[in-house]
C-alpha atoms as an extended CHARMM CRD file, in Angstrom:
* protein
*
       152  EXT
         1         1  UNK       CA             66.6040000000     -173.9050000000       54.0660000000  PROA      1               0.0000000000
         2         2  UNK       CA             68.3510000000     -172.7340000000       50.6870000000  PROA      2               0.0000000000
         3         3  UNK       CA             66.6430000000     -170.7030000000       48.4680000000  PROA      3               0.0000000000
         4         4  UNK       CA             69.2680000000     -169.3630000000       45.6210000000  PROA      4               0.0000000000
         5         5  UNK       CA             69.2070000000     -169.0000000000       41.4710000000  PROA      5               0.0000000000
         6         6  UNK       CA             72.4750000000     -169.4460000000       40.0870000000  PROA      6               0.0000000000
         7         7  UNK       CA             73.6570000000     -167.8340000000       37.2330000000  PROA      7               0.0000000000
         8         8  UNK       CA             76.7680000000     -167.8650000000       34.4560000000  PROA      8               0.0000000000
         9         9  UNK       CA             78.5550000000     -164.2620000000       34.4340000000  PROA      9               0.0000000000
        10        10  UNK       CA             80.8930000000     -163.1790000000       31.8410000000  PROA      10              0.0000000000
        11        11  UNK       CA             84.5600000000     -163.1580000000       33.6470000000  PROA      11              0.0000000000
        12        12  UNK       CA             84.7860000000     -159.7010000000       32.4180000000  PROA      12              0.0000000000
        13        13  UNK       CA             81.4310000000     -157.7750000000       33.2860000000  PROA      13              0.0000000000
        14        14  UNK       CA             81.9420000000     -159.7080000000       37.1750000000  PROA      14              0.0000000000
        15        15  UNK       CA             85.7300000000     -158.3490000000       37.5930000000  PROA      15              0.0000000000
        16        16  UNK       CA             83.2210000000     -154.7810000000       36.7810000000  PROA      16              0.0000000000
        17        17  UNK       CA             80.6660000000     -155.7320000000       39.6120000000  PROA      17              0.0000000000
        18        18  UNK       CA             83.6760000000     -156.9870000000       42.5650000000  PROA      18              0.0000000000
        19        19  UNK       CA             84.8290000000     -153.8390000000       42.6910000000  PROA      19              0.0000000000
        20        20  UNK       CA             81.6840000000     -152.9930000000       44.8920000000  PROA      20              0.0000000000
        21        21  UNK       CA             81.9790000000     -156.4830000000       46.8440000000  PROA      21              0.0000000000
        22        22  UNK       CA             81.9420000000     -156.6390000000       50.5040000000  PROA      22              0.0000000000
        23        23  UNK       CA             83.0780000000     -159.7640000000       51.1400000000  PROA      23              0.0000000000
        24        24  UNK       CA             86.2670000000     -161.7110000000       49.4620000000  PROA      24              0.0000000000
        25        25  UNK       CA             86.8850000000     -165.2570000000       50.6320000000  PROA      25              0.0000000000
        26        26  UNK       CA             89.4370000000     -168.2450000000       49.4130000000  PROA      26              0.0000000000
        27        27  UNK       CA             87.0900000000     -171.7050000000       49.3130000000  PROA      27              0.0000000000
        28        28  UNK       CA             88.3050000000     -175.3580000000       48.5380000000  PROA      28              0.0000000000
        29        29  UNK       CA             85.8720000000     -177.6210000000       49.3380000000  PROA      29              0.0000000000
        30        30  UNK       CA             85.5110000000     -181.5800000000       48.8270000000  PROA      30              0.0000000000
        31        31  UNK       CA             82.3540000000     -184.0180000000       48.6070000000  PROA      31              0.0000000000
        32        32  UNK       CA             82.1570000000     -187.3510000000       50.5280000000  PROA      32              0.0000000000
        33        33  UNK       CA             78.6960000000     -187.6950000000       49.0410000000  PROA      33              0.0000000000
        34        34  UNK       CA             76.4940000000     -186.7470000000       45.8670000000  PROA      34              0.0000000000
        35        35  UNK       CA             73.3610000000     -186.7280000000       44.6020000000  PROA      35              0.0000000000
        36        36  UNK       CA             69.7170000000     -186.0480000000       45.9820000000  PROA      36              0.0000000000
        37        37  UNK       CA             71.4550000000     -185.7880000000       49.3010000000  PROA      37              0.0000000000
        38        38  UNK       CA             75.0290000000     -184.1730000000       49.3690000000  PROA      38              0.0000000000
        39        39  UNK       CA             77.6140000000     -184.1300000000       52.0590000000  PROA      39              0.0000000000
        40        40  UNK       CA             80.8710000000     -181.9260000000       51.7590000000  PROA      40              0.0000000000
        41        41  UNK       CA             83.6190000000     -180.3150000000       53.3670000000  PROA      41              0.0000000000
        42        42  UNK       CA             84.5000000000     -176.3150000000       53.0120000000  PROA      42              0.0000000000
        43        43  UNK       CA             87.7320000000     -174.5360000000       54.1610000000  PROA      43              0.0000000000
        44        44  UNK       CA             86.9770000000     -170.8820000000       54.2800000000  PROA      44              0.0000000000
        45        45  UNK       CA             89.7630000000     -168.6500000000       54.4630000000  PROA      45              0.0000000000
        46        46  UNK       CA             90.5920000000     -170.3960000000       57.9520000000  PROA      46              0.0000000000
        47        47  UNK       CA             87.3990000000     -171.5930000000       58.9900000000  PROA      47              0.0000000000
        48        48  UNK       CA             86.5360000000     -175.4060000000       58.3570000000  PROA      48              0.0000000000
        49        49  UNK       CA             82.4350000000     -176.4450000000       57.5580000000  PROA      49              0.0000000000
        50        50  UNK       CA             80.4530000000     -179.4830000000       57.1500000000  PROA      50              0.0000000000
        51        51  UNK       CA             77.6740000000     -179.3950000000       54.9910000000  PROA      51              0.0000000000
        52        52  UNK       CA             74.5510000000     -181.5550000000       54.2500000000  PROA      52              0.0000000000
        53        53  UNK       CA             71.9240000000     -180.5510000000       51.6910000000  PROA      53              0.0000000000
        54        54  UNK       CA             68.8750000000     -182.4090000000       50.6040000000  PROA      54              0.0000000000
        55        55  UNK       CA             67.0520000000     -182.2980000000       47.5010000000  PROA      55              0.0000000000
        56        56  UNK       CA             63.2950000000     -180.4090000000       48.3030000000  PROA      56              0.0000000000
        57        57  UNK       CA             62.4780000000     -178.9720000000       44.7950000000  PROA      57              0.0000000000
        58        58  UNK       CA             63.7080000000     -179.0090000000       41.1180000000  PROA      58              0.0000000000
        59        59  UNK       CA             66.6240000000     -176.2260000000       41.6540000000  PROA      59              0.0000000000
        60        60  UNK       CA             65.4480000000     -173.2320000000       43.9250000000  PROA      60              0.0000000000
        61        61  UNK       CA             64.7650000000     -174.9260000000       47.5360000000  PROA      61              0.0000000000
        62        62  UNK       CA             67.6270000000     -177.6930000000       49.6660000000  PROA      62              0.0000000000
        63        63  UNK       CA             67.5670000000     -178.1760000000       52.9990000000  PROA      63              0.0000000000
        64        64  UNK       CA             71.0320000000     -177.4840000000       54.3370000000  PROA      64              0.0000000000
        65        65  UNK       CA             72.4060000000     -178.2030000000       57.5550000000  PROA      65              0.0000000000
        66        66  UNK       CA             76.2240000000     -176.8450000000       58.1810000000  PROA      66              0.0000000000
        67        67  UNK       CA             78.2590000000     -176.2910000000       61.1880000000  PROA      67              0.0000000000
        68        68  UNK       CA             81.4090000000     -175.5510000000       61.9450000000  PROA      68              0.0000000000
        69        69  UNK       CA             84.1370000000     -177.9970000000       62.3790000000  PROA      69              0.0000000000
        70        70  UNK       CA             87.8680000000     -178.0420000000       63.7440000000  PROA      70              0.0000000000
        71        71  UNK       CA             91.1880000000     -178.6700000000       61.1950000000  PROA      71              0.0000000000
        72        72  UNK       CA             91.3100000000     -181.7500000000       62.3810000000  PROA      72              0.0000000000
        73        73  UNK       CA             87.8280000000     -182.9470000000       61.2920000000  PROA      73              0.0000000000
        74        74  UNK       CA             87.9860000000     -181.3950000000       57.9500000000  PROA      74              0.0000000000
        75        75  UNK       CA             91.2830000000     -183.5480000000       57.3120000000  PROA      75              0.0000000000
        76        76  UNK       CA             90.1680000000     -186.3410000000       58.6240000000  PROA      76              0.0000000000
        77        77  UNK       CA             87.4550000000     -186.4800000000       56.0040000000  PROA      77              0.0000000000
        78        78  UNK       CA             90.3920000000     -186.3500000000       53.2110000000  PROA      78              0.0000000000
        79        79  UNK       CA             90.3670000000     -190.2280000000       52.9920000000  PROA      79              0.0000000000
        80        80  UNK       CA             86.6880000000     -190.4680000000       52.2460000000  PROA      80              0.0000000000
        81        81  UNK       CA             86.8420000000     -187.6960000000       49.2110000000  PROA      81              0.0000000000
        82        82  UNK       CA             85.0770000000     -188.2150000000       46.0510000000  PROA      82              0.0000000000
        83        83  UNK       CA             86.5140000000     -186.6600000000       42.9450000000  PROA      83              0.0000000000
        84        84  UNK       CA             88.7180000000     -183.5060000000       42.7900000000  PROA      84              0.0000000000
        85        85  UNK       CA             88.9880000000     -180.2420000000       44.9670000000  PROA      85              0.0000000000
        86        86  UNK       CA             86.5080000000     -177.3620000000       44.2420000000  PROA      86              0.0000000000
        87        87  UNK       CA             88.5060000000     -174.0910000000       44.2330000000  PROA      87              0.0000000000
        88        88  UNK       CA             87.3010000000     -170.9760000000       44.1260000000  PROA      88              0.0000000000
        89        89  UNK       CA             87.5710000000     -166.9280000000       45.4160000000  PROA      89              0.0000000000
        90        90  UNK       CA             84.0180000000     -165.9750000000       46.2000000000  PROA      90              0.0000000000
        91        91  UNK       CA             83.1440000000     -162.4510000000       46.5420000000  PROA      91              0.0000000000
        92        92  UNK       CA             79.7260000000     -161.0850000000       47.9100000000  PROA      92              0.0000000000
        93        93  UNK       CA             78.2690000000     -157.7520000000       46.7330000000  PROA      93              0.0000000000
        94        94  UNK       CA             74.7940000000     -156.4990000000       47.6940000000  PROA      94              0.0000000000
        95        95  UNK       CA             72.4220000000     -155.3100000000       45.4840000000  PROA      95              0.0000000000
        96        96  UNK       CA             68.8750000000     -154.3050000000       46.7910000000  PROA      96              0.0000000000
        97        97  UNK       CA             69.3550000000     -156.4090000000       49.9690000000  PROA      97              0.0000000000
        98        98  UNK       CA             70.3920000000     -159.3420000000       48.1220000000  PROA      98              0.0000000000
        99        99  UNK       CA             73.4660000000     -160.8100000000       48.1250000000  PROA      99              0.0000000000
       100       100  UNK       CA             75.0800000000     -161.8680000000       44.7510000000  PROA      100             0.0000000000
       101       101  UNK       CA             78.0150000000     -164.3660000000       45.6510000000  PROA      101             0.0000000000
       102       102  UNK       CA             80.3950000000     -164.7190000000       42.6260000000  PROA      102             0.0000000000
       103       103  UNK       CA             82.6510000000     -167.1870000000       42.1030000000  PROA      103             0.0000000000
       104       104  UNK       CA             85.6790000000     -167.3270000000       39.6520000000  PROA      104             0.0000000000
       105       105  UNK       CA             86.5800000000     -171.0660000000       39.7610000000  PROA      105             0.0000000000
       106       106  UNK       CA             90.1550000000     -172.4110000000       39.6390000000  PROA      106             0.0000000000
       107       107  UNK       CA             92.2910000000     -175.0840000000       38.5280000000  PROA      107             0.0000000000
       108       108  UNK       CA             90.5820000000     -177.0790000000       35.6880000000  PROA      108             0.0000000000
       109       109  UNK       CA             87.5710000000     -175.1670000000       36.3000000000  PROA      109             0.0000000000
       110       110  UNK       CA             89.5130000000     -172.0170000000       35.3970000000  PROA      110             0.0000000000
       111       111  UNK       CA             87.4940000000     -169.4870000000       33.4040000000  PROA      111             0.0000000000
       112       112  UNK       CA             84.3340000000     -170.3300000000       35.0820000000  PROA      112             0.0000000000
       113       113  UNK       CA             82.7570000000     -167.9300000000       36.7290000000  PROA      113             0.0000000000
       114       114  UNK       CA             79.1420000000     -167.9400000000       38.4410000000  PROA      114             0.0000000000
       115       115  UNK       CA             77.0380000000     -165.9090000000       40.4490000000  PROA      115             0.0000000000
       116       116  UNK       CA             74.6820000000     -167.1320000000       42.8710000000  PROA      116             0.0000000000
       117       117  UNK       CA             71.7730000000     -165.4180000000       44.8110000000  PROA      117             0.0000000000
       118       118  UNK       CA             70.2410000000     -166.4780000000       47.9350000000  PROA      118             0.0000000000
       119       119  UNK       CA             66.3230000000     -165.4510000000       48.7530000000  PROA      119             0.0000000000
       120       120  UNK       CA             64.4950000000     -165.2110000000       51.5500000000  PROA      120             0.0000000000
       121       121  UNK       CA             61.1450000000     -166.7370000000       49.4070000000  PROA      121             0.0000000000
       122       122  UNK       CA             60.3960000000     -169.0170000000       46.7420000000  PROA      122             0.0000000000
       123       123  UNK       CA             57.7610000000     -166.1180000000       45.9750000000  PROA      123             0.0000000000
       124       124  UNK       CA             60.9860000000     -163.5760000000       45.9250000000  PROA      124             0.0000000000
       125       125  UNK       CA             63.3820000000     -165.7030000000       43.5600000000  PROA      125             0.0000000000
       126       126  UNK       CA             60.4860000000     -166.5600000000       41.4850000000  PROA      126             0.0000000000
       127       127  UNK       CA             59.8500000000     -162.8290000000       40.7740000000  PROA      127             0.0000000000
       128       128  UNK       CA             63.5400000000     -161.7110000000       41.1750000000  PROA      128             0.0000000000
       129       129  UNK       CA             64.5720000000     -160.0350000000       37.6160000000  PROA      129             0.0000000000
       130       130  UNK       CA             67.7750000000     -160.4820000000       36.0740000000  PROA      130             0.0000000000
       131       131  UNK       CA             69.9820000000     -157.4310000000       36.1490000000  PROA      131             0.0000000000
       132       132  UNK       CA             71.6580000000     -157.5220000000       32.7930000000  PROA      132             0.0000000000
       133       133  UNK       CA             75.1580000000     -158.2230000000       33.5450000000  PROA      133             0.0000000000
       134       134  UNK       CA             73.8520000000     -161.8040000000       34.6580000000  PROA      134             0.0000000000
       135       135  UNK       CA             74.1820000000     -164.3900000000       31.3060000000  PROA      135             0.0000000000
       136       136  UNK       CA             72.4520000000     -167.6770000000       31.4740000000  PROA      136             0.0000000000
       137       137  UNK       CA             70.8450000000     -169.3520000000       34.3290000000  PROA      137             0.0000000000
       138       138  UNK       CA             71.4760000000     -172.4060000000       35.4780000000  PROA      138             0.0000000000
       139       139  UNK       CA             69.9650000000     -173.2720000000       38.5630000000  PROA      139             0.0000000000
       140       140  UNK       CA             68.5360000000     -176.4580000000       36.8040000000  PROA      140             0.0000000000
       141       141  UNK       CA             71.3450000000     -177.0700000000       34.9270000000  PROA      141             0.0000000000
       142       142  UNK       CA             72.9380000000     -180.2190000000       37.3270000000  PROA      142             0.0000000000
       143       143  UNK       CA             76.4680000000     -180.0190000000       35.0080000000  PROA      143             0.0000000000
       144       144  UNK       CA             77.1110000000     -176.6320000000       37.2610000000  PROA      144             0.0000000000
       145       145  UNK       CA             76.3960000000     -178.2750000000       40.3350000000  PROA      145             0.0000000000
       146       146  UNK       CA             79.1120000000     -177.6460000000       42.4070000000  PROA      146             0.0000000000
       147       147  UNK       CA             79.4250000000     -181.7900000000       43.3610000000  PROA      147             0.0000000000
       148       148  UNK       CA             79.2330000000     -182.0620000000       39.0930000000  PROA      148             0.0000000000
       149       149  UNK       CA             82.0240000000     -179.5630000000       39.0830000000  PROA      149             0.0000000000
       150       150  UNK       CA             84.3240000000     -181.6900000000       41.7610000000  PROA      150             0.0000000000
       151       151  UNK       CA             83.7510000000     -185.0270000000       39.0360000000  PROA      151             0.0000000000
       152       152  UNK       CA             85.0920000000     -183.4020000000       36.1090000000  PROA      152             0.0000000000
């Protein structure tokens, strides 16, 4: 189960924040499938994922099923891509036991940059408070859907 809020961040203010991050990772990921049900594949640094995620609730709550998959797999899926490559460097920086996982997108997505934050509850993200370097949210917002993002 996926529980996250998503967020835009100004470029500048996260460049601030990943100075603190624990985590930095390379991502290019491509979708096979969209809508209420998505199916995609993930490189990750060198580690290759399949992912499923189905629609439970307006933005907060997707089942997601992923597991790990070989080289071989992930190009094999190539042929059955839909739209572009998603490319981004994610990095992950906890803040009162939450991760933040920010993105700076790449390519024609260049300039975007997102943060995204995974909770344990629906009660917990409902309650969660901005911090103020966080602009917008859009967790609802389907044209920063990451399967929107590989169609423009």
């Amino acid at each position: 189960m996926e529980i996250e809020r998503k967020f835009l961040i100004d470029k500048n203010k996260a460049n601030e924040i990943i100075k603190k991050a624990q985590n930095k990772s390379e991502i290019e990921q491509f979708y096979v499938k969209f809508g209420d049900e998505e199916e995609r594949f993930r490189k990750r640094d060198s580690k290759f994922f399949h992912t499923i995620k189905r629609k439970i609730d307006k933005g907060l709550k997707r089942e997601e099923i992923e597991s790990e998959i070989t080289k071989e797999e992930y190009e094999t899926n190539l042929i059955d891509r839909i739209g572009q490559f998603v490319r981004k460097t994610r990095y992950e920086v906890v803040f009162s036991d939450l991760v933040f996982e920010i993105d700076f997108y790449k390519e024609s997505l260049q300039g975007l940059c997102v943060c995204e934050i995974e909770f344990k509850s629906e009660s917990q993200a409902k309650s969660f408070v901005p911090q103020s370097f966080l602009g917008r949210e859009i967790t609802d917002d389907i044209k920063y859907k990451n399967q929107m993002l590989a169609r423009v």
